[in-house]
Gaussian input, Z-matrix of N, CA and C with variables (Angstrom, degrees):
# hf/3-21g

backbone

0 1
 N
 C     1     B1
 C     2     B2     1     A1
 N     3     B3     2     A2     1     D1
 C     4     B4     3     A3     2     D2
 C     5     B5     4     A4     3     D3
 N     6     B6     5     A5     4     D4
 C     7     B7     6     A6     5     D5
 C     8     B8     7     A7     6     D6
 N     9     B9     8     A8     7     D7
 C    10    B10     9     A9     8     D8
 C    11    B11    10    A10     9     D9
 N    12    B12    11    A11    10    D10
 C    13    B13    12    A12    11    D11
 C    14    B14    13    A13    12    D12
 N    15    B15    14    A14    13    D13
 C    16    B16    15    A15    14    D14
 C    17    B17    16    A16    15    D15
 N    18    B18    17    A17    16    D16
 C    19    B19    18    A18    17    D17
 C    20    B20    19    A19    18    D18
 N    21    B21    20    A20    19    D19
 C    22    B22    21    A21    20    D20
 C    23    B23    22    A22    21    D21
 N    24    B24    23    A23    22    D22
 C    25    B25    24    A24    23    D23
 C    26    B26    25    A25    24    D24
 N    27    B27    26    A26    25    D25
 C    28    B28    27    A27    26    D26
 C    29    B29    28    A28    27    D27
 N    30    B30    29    A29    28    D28
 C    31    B31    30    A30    29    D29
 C    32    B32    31    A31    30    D30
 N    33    B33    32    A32    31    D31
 C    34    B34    33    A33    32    D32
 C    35    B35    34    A34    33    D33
 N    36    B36    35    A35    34    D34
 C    37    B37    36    A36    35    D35
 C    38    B38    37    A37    36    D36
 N    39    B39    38    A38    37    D37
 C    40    B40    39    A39    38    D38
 C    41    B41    40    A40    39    D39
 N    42    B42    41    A41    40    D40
 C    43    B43    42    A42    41    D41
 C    44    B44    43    A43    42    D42
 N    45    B45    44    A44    43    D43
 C    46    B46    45    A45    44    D44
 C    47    B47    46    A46    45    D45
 N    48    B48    47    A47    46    D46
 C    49    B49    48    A48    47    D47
 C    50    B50    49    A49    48    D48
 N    51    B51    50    A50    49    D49
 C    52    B52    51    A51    50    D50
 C    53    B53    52    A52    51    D51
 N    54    B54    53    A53    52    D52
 C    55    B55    54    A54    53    D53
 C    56    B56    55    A55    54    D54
 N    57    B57    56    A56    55    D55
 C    58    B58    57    A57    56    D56
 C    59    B59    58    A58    57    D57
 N    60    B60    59    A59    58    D58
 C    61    B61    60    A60    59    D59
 C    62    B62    61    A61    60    D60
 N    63    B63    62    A62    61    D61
 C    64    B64    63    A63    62    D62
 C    65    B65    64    A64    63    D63
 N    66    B66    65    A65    64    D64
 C    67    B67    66    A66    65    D65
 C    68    B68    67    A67    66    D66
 N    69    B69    68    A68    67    D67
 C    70    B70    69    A69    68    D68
 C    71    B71    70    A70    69    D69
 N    72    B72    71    A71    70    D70
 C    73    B73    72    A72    71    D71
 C    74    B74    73    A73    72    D72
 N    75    B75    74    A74    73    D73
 C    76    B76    75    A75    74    D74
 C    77    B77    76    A76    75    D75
 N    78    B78    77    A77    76    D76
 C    79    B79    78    A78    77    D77
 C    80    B80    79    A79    78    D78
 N    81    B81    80    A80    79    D79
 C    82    B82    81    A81    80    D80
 C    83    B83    82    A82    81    D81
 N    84    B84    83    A83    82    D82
 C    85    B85    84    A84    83    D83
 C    86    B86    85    A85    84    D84
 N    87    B87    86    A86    85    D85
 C    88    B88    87    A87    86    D86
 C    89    B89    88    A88    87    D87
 N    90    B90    89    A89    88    D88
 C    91    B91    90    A90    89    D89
 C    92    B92    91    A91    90    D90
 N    93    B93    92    A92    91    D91
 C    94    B94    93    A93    92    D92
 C    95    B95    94    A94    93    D93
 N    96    B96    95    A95    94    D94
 C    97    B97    96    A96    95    D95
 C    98    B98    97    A97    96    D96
 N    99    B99    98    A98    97    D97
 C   100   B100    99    A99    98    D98
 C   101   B101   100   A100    99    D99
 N   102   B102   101   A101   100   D100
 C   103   B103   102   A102   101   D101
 C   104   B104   103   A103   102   D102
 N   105   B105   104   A104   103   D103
 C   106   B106   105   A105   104   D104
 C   107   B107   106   A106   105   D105
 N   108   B108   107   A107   106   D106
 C   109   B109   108   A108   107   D107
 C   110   B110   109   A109   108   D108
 N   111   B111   110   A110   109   D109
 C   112   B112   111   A111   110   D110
 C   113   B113   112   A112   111   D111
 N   114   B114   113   A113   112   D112
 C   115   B115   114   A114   113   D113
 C   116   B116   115   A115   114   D114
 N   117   B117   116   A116   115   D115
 C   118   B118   117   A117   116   D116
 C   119   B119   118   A118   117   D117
 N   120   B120   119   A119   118   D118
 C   121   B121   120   A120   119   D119
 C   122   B122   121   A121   120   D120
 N   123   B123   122   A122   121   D121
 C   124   B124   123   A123   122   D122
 C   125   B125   124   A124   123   D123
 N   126   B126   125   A125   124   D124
 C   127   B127   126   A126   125   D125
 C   128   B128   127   A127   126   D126
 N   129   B129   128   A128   127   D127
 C   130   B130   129   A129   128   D128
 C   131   B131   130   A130   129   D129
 N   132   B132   131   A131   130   D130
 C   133   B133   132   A132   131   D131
 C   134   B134   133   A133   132   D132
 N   135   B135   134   A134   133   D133
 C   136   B136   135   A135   134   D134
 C   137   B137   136   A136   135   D135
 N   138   B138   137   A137   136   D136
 C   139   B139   138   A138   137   D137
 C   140   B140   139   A139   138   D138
 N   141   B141   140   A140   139   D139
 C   142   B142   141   A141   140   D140
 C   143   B143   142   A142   141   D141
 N   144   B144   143   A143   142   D142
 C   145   B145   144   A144   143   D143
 C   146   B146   145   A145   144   D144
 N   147   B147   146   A146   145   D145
 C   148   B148   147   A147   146   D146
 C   149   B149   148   A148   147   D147
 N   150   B150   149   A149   148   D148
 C   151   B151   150   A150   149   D149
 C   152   B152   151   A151   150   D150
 N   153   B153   152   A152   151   D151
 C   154   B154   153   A153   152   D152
 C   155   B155   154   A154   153   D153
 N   156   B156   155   A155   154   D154
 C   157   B157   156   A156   155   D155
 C   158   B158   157   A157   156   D156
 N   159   B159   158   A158   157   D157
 C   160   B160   159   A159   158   D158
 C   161   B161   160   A160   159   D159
 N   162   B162   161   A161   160   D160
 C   163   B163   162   A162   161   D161
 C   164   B164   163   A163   162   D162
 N   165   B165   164   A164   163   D163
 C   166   B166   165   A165   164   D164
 C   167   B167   166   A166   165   D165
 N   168   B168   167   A167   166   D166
 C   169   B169   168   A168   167   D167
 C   170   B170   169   A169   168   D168
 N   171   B171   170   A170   169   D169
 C   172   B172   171   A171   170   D170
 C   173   B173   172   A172   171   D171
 N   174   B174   173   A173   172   D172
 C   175   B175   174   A174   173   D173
 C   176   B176   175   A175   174   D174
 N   177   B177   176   A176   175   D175
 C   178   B178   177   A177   176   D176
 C   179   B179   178   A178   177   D177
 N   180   B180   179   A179   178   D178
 C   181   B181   180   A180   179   D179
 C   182   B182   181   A181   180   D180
 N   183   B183   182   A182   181   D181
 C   184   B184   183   A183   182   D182
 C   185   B185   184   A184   183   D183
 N   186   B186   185   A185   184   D184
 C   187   B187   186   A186   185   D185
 C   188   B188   187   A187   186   D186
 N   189   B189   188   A188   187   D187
 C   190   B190   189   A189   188   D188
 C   191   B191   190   A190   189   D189
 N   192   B192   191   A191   190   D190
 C   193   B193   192   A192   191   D191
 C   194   B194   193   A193   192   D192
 N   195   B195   194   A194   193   D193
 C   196   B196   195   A195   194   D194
 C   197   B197   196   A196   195   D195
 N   198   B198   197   A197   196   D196
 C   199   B199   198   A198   197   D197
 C   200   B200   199   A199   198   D198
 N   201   B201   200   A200   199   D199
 C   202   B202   201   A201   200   D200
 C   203   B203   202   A202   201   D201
 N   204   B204   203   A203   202   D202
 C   205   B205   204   A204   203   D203
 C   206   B206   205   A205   204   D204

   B1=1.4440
   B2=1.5315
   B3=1.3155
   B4=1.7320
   B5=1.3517
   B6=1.3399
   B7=1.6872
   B8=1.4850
   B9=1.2541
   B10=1.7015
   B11=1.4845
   B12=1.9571
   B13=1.3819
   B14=1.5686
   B15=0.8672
   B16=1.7338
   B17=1.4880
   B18=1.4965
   B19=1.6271
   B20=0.9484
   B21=1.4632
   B22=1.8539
   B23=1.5235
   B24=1.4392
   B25=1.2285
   B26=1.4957
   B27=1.4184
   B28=1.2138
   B29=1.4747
   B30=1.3621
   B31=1.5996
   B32=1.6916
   B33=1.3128
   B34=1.8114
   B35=1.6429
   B36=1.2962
   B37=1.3334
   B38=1.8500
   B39=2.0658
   B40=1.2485
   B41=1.8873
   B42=1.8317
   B43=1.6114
   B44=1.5453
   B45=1.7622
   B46=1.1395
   B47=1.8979
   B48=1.0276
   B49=1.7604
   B50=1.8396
   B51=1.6068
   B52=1.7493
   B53=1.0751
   B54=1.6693
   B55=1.1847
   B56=2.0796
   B57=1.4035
   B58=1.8740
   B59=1.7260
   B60=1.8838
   B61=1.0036
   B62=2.0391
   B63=1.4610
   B64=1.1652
   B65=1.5298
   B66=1.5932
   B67=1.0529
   B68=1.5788
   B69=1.1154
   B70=1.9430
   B71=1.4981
   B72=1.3724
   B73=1.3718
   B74=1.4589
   B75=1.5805
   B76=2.0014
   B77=0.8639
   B78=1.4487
   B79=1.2457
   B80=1.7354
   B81=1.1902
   B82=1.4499
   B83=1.6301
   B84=1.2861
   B85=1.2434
   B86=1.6171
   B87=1.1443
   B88=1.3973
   B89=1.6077
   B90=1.5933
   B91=1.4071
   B92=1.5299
   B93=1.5333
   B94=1.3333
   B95=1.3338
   B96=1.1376
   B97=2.1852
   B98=1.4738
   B99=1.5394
   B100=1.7057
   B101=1.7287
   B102=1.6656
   B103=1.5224
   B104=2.0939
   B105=1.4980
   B106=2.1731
   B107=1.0751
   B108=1.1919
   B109=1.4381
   B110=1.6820
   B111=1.6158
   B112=1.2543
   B113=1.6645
   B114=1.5399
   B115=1.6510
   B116=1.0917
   B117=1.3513
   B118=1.7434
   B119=1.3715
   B120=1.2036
   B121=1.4366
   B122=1.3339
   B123=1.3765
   B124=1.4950
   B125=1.9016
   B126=1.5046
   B127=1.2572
   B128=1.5680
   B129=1.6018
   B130=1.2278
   B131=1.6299
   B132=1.2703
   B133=1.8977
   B134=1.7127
   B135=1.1683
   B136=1.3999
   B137=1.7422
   B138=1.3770
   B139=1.8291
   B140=1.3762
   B141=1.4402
   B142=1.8481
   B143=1.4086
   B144=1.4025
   B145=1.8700
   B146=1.4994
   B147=1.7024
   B148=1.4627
   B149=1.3602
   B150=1.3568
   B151=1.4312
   B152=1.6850
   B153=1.4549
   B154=1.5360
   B155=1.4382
   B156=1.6922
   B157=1.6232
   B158=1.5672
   B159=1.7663
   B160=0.9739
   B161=1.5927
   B162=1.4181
   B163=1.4141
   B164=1.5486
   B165=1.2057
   B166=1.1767
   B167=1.3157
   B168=1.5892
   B169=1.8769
   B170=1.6473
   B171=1.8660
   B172=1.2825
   B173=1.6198
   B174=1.8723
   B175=1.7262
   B176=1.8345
   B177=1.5890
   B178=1.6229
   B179=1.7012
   B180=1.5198
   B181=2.0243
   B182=1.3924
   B183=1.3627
   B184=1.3326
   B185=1.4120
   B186=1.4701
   B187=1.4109
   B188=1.5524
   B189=1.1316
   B190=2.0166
   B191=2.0421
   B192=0.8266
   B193=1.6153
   B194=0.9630
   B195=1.6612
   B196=1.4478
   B197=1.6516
   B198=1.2136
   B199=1.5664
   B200=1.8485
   B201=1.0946
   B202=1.2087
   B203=1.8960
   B204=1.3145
   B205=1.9655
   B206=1.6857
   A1=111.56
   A2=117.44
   A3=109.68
   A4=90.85
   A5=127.89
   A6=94.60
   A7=106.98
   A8=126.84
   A9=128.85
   A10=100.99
   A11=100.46
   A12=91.89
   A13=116.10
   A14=120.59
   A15=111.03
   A16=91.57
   A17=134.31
   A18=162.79
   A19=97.27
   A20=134.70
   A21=160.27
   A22=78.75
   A23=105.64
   A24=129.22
   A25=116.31
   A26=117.99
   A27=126.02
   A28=110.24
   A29=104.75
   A30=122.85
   A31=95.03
   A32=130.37
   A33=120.33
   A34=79.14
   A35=137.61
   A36=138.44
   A37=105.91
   A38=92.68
   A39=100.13
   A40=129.68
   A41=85.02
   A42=102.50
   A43=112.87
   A44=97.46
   A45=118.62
   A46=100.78
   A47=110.70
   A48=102.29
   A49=121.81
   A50=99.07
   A51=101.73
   A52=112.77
   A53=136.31
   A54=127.56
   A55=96.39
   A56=93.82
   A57=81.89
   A58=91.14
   A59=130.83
   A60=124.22
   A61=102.39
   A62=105.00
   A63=90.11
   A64=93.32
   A65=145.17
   A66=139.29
   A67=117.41
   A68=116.86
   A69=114.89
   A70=114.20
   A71=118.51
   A72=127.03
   A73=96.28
   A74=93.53
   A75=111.63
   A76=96.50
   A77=140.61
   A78=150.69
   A79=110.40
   A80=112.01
   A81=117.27
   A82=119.42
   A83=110.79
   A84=114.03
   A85=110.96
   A86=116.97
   A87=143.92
   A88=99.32
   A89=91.27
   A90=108.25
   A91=122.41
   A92=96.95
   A93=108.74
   A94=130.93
   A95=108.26
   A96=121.26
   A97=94.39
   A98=123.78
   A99=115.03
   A100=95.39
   A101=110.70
   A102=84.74
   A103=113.43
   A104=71.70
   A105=75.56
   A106=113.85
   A107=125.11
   A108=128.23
   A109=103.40
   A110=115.86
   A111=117.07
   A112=117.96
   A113=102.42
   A114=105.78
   A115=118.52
   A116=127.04
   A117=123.73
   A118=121.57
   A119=113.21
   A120=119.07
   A121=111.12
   A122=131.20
   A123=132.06
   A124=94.28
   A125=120.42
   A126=110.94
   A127=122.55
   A128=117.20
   A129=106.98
   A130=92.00
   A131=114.64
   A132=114.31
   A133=100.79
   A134=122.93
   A135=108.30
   A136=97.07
   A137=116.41
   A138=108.20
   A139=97.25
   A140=106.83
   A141=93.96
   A142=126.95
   A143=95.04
   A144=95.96
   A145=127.25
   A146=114.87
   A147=87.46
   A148=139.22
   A149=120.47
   A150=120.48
   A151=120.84
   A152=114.18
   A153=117.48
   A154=99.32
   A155=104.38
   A156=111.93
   A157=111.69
   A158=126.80
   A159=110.81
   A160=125.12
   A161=118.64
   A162=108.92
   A163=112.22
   A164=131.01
   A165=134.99
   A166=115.89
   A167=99.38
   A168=118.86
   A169=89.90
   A170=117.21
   A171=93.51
   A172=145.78
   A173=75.94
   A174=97.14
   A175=112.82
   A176=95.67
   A177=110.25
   A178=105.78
   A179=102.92
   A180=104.95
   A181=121.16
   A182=107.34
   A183=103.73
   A184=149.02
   A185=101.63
   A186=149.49
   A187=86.23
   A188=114.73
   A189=144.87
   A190=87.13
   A191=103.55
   A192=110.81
   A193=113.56
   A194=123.20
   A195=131.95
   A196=103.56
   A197=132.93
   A198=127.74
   A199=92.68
   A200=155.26
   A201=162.43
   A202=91.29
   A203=92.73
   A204=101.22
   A205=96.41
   D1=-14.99
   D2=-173.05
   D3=-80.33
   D4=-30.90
   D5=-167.97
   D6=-80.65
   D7=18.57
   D8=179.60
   D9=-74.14
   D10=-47.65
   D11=-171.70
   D12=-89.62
   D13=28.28
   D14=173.83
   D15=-134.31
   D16=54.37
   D17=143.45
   D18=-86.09
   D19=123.17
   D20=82.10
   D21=29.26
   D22=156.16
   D23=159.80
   D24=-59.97
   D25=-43.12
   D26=-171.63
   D27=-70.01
   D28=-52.86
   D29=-172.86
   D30=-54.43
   D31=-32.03
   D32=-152.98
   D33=-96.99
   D34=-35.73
   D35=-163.09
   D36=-48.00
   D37=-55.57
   D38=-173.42
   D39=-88.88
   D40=5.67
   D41=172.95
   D42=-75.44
   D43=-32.13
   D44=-163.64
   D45=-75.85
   D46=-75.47
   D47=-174.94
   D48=-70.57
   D49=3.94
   D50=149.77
   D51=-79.96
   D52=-24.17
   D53=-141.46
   D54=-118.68
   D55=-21.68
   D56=172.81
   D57=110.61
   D58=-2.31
   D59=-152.51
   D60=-107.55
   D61=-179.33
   D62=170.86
   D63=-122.09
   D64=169.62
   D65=172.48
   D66=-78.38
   D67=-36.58
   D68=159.73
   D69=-49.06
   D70=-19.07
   D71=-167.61
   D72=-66.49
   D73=-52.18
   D74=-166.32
   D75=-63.74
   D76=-73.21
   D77=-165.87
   D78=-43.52
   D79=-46.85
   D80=164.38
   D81=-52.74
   D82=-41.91
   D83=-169.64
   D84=-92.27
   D85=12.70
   D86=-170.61
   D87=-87.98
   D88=-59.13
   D89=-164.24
   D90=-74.29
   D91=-25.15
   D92=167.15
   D93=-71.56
   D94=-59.55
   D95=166.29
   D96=-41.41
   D97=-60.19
   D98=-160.89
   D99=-54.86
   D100=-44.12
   D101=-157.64
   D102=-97.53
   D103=11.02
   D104=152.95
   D105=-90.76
   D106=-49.33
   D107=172.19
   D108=-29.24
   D109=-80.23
   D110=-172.58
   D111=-38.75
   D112=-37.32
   D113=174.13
   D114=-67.05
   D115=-41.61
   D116=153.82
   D117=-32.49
   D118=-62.28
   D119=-176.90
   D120=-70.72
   D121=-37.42
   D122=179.59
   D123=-57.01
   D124=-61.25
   D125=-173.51
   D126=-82.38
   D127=21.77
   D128=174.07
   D129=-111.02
   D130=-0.61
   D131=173.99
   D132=-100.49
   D133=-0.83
   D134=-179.43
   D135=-114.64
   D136=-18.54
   D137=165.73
   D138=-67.99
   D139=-41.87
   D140=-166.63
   D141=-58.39
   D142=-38.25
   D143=160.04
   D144=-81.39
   D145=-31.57
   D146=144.23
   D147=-46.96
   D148=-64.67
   D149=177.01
   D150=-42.61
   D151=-16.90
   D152=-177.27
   D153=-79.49
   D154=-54.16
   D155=-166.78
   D156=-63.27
   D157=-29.96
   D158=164.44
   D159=-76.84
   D160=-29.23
   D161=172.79
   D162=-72.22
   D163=18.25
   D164=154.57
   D165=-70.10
   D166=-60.39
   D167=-170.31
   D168=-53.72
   D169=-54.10
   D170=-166.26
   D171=-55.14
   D172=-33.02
   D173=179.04
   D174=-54.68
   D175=-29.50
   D176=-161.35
   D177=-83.26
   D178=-42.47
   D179=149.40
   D180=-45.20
   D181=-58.06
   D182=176.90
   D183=-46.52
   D184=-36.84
   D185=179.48
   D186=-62.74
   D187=-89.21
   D188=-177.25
   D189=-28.69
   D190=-73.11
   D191=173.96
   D192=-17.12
   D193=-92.48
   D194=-168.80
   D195=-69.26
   D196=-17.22
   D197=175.95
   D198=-73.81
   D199=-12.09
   D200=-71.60
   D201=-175.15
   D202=-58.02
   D203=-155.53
   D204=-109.90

């Protein structure tokens, strides 16, 4: 599929009615992958700061713990 998107207008036109497709189809499906992609990455930067902010709490349990015993 990557070489669909680096197709000339013309070139995706005639990919498109060999293939059974319409070209709004591509273009749609263009738009979609880019903006999952971005949702991947938006939620692998918001685990990452979860995972920081809780190994904080843990370190900060931990801490509380041995001051504790």
């Amino acid at each position: 599929m990557d070489d669909i998107y680096t197709m000339s207008e013309a070139e995706l036109s005639r990919y498109c009615r060999e293939k059974g497709y319409y070209v709004q189809q591509i273009k749609d499906w263009r738009v979609k992958c880019l903006n999952a992609n971005e949702r991947v990455v938006d939620n692998i930067k918001n685990f990452s700061e979860e995972l920081k902010e809780e190994k904080e709490k843990n370190k900060e349990l931990s801490k509380e713990i041995r001051l504790k015993h």
